[in-house]
N, C-alpha and C positions, 0 to 999 in steps of 0.2 A: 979252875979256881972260881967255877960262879959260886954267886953269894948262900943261895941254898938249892941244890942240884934237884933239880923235879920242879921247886916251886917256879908257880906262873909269876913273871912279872910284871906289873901294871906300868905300860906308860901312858902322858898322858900328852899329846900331841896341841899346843894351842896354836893355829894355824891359820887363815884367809886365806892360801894359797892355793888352790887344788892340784897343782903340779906337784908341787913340794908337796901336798900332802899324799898322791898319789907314790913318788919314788920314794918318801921316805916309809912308807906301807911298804911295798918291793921290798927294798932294803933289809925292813926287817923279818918280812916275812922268810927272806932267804937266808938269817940270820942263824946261830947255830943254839942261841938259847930260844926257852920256850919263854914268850910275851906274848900279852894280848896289848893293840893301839887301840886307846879312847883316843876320839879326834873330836875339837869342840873348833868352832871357827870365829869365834871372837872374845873377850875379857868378858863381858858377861854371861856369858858362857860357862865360861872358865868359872868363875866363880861360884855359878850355880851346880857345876859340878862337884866341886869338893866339897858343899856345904849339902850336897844329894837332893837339891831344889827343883820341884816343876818334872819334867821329863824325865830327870836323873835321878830322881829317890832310891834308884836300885845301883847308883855308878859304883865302881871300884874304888877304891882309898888307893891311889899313884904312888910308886913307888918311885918315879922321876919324871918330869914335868920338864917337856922340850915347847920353851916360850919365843913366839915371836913380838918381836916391841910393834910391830905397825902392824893394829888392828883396828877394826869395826866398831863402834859403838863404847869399849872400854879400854886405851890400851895397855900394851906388854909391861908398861912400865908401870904402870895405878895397877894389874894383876902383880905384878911381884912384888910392890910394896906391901900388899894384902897379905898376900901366902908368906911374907918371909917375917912376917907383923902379928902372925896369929899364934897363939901357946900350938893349936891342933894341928897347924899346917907345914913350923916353919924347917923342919928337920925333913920335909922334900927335897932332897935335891932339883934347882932350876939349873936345868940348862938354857941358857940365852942362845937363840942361835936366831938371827935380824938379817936382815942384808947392810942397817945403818952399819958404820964406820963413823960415826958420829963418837968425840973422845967424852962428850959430855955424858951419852947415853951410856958411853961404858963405865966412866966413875960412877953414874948413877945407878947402874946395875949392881955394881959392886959394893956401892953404898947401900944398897937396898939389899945384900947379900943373896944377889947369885952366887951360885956355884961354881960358876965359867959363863965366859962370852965367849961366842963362836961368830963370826960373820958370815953367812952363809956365799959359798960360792957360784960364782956364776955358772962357770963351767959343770956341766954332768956328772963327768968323771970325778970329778973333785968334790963335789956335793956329796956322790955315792962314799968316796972316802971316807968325808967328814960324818957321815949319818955311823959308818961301820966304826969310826973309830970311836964317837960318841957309845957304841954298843960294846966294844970290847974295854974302853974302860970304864964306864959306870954299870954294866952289869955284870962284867966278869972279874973286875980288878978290884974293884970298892966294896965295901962292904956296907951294905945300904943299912940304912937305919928301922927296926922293927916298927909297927904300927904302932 
């Protein structure tokens, strides 16, 4: 049931973690749909990515956007108030996935219209879960939004 069979699809990893960004790469790389991961490591980052600024002038237009709230220099939460506030951007789905458990970060996310909050887990195996099951329902199950 993926969304369109052959097509690549962009995700767009906003990450500091190198761990995480390293298994959640594995993950999908061993994934059964075809994606290409942009990995950017902080909200300004992030930003100059969708808008194809500086370095990025050639990036992909994200067909779903996996945000962590505790970042470098911009954070998770001032990027999704952007992306989910712009006519161009806001039909991306954000996946929230934080380690916060913070109840305020989550109304705020939702207020800010993510799409889901995920806390990411501590444990491995649980983390790999949660990365697979983020792939079997927004890239196989949902039906993403055209550019």
């Amino acid at each position: 049931m993926n969304n369109n069979p052959g097509r690549l699809i962009e995700i767009l990893l906003v990450e500091d973690n190198p761990g995480d960004v390293r298994l959640t790469q594995e993950v999908l790389r061993e994934g059964t749909l075809f994606n290409r991961l942009s990995v950017v490591e902080d909200g300004v980052q992030a930003i100059e990515f969708l808008h194809r600024q500086g370095k990025f002038d050639h990036a992909p237009r994200p067909d779903l956007i996996l945000l962590d709230l505790n970042l470098p220099r911009k954070d998770g939460r001032e990027v999704l108030e952007e992306i989910k506030f712009s006519s161009d951007f806001r039909r991306i789905p954000v996946v929230v996935l934080t380690t916060s458990q913070s109840e305020d970060d989550i109304v705020r996310a939702y207020n800010f219209h993510a799409n889901c909050y995920i806390t990411k887990p501590i444990d491995l195996e649980q983390f790999i879960k949660v990365v697979r099951s983020i792939e079997a329902f927004w890239l196989t199950i949902v039906k993403l939004s055209p550019a």
